[in-house]
C-alpha positions as CSV (number, residue, x, y, z in Angstrom):
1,X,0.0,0.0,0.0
2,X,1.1,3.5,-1.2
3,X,1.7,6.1,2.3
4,X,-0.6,8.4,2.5
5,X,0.5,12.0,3.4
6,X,-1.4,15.0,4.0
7,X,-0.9,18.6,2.1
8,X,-1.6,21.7,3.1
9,X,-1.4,24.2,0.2
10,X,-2.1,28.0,-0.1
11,X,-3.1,29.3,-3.8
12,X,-2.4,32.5,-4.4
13,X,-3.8,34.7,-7.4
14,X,-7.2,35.0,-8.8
15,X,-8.3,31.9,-6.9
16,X,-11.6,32.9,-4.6
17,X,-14.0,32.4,-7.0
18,X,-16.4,30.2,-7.2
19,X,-15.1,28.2,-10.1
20,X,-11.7,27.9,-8.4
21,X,-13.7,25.5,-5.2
22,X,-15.7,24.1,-7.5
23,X,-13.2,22.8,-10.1
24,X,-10.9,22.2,-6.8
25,X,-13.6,19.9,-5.2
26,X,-14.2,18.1,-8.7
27,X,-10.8,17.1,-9.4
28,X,-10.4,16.1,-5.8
29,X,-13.5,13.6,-6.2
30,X,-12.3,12.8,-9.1
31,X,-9.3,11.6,-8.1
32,X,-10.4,9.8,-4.7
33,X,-8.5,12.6,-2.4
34,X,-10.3,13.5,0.6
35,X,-9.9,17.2,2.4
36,X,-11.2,20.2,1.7
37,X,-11.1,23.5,-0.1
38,X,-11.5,27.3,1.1
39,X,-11.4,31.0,0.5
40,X,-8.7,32.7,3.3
41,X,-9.6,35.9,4.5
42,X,-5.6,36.9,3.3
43,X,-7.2,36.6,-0.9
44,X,-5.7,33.1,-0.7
45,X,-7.4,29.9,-1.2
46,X,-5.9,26.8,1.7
47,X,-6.8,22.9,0.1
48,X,-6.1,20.1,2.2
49,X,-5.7,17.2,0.8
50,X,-4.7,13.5,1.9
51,X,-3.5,10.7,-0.5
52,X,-0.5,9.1,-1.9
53,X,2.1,12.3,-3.2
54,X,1.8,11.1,-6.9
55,X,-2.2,11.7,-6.7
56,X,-1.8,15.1,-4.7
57,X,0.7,16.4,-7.2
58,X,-1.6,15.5,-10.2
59,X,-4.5,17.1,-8.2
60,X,-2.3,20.4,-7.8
61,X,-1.2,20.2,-11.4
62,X,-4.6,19.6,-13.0
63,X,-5.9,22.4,-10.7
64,X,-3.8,24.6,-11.7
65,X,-4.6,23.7,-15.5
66,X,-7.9,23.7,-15.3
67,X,-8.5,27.2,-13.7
68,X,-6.7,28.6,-16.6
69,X,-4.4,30.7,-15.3
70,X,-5.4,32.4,-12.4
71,X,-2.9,30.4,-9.8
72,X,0.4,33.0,-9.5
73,X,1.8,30.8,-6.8
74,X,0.9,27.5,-5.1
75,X,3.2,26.7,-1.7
76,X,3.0,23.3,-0.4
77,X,3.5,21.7,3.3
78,X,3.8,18.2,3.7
79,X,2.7,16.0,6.7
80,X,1.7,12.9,7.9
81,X,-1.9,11.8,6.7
82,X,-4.8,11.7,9.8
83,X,-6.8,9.9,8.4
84,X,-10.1,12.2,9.8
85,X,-11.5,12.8,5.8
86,X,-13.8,10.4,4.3
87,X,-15.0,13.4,1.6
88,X,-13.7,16.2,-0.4
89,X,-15.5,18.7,0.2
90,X,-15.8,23.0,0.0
91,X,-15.5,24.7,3.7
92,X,-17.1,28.1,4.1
């Protein structure tokens, strides 16, 4: 079995639009990761995100892709996964 880790990243750019969550969340689902995604009050946008790092990096990339553009700057920590996800999901 693949180790699952858990990744905290901050989007920065034109990221707290709706479409930016939304596309977020679908790729997420898509791609079995479980976390979430939401707006920070600082204009960026936090995901959290737990699976193996090849499936995290995909989701990152094809986020990225996908919104066309409007990531500047993604920053990534990496820790240990909890475990507490069973969704993905769009926090408020």
């Amino acid at each position: 079995m693949t180790k699952q880790i858990r990744w905290s990243v901050r989007f920065t750019g034109r990221v707290q639009g709706v479409g930016f969550r939304y596309h977020s969340c679908q790729v997420a689902r898509d791609l079995g990761v479980q976390g979430y995604v939401k707006n920070l009050r600082s204009g960026q946008v936090e995901l959290i995100a737990e699976g193996n790092r090849s499936t995290l990096r995909q989701l990152v990339d094809e986020i990225c892709e996908k919104t066309h553009g409007h990531v500047e700057q993604w920053n990534v920590d990496e820790a240990t996964a909890t475990g507490e996800f069973s969704t993905f999901d769009v926090r408020f």
